[in-house]
C-alpha positions in Angstrom: 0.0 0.0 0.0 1.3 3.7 -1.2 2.0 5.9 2.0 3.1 8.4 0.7 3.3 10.6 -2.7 4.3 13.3 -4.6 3.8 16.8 -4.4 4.1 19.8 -6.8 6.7 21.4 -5.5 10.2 20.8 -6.7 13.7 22.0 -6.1 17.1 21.1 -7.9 19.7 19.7 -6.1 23.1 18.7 -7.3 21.7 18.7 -11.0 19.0 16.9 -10.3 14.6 17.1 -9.6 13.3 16.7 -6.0 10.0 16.1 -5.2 8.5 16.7 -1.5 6.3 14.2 -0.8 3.3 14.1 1.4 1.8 11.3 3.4 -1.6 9.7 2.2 -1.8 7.6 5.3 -1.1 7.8 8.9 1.4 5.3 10.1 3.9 5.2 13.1 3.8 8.8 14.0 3.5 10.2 10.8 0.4 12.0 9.8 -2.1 11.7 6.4 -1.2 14.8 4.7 1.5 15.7 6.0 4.5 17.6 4.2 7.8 15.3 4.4 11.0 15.9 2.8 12.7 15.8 -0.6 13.6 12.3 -3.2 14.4 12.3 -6.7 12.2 9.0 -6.9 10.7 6.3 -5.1 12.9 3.8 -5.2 14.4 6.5 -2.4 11.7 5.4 0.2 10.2 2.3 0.5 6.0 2.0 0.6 6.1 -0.8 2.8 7.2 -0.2 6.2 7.6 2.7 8.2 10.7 4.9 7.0 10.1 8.7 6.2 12.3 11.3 5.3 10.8 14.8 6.8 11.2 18.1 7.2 13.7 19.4 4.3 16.0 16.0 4.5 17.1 14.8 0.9 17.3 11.4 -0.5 18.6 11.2 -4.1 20.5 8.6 -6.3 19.9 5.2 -5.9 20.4 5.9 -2.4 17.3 4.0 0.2 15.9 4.4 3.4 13.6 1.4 4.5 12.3 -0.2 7.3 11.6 2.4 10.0 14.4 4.5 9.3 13.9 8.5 10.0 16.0 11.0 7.8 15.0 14.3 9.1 15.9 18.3 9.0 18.8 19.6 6.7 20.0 15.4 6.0 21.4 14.6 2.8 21.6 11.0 1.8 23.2 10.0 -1.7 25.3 7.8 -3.4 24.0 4.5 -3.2 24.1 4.4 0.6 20.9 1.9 2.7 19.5 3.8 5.9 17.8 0.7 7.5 16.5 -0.9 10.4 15.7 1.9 13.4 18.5 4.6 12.3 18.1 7.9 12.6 19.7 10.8 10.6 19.1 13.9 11.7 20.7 17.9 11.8 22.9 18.7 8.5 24.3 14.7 8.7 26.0 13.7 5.3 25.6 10.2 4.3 27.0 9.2 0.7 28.8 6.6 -1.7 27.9 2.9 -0.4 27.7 3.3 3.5 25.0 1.1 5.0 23.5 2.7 8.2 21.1 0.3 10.3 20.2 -1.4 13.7 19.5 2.0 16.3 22.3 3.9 15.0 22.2 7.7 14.9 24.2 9.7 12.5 23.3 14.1 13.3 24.6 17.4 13.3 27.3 17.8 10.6 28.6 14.5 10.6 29.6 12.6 7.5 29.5 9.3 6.4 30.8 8.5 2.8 33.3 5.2 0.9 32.0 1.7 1.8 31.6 2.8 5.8 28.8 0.7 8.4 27.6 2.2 11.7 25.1 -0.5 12.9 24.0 -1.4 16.3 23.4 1.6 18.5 26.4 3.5 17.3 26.5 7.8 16.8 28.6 9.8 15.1 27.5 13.6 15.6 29.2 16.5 15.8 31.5 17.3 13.2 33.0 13.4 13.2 34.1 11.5 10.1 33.4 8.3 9.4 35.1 7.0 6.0 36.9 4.3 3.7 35.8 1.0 4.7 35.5 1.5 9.0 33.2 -0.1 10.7 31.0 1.7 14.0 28.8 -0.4 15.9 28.0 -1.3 19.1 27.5 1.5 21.7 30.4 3.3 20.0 30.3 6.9 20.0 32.4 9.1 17.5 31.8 13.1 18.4 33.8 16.0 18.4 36.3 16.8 15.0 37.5 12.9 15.4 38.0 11.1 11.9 38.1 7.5 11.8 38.8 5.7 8.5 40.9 3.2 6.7 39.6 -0.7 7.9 39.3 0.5 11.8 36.5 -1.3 13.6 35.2 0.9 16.1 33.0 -1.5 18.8 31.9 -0.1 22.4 34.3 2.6 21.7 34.4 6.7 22.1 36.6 8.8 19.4 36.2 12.1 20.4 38.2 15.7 20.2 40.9 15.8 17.4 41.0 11.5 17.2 42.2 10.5 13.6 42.1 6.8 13.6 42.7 5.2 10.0 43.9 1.6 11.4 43.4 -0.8 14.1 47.1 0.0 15.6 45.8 3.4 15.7 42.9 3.0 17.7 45.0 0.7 20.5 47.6 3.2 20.6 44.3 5.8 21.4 43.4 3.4 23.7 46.1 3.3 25.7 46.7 6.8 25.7 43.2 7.6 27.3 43.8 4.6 30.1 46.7 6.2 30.9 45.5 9.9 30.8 42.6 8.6 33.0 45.1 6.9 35.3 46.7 10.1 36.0 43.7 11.7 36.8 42.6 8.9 39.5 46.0 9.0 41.3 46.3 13.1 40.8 42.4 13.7 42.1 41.3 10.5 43.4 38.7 10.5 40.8 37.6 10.6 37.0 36.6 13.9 36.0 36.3 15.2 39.7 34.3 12.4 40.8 35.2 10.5 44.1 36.4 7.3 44.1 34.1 4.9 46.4 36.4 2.5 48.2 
C-alpha cells in the first residue's frame, strides 16, 4: 500500500529534480497529509514499512531508506548508501557513496558518512565526526567531536572524540592506551575521574 506521494513542489539539487512528498496515510507517527521531505524517486523510500524522510532532508541517487528508518531536517543522503532498520539521521548529517546505516544507529549534526563505511547497532557519530573508507562503527560506539576514523578500523563499544584520527586498528590501540593512561593520571592526581570521588 502507497503511503506516501508526490507533491508539486520541486527543487534542484546537485543537477537533479526533487519532489516533496506528502503522506496519504497515517502510520507510526506520521500523519495523512503531512508535508515530508525531498527524493528524486521512489525507489528512495520504500512504501512498505515505516521509513520517512521529513522536514527538508534529501534522499537522491539510488540511495534507500527502508524499514523504519527516519531522515530528518537539513539530511542529505546520496550515493547508493541503505539507511535501515531503526537509524536515525538527523541535523545537516551527510551520508554518501555505499555506506550502509542500520540497527539503532544515529548519524546528526554535521557528521559525515561517505566510501563503503557501516555504523550499525546503536552506534552515533555527531558533531563534526568522520566516518570513511571502509571503517566499521557499531556497538555502543560513540564518535563526536572533529574525530576522523577511516581506513579498515572497527570501532566497537568505543568513544573517538576531540581531534581523534584513527585510520587503522594500531591506531585505535595506541588511542586506547593513551586515554587509560591519561585517566590513570587523573585517578592518582584527584582521586577520581573527572572530579568524581572514588568509592572505596
Amino acid at each position: 500500500m502507497r503511503k506516501y506521494e508526490f507533491t508539486d513542489e520541486t527543487k534542484r539539487f546537485c543537477g537533479k529534480v526533487l519532489h516533496r512528498i506528502r503522506a496519504v496515510r497515517s502510520f507510526n507517527g506520521v500523519k495523512k497529509g503531512q508535508l515530508g521531505g525531498y527524493v528524486e524517486s521512489e525507489d528512495n523510500l520504500s512504501h512498505d514499512d515505516n521509513a520517512w524522510v521529513g522536514e527538508n532532508a534529501v534522499v537522491c541517487d539510488d540511495a534507500m531508506v527502508c524499514t523504519s528508518a527516519r531522515v530528518s531536517d537539513l539530511a542529505w543522503v546520496c550515493g547508493k548508501a541503505i539507511i535501515c532498520g531503526y537509524a536515525k539521521i538527523y541535523g545537516n548529517a551527510r551520508i554518501g557513496g555505499n555506506t550502509e546505516i542500520g540497527g539503532y544507529a544515529e548519524v546528526g549534526d554535521n557528521a559525515r558518512v561517505v566510501g563503503n563505511a557501516r555504523v550499525n547497532d546503536h552506534a552515533k557519530v555527531f558533531q563534526n565526526a568522520r566516518v570513511f573508507s571502509n571503517a566499521c562503527v557499531f556497538g555502543n560506539a560513540w564518535i563526536y567531536g572533529n574525530a576522523w576514523v577511516g581506513g579498515n578500523t572497527e570501532i566497537h563499544g568505543t568513544w573517538v572524540f576531540d581531534e581523534a584520527i584513527i585510520y587503522s586498528n594500531k591506531d585505535l590501540e595506541k588511542k586506547e592506551r593513551k586515554d587509560a593512561t591519561r585517566i590513570e593520571r587523573k585517578i592518582n592526581r584527584r582521586g577520581g575521574v573527572c572530579g568524581a570521588p572514588i568509592r572505596r
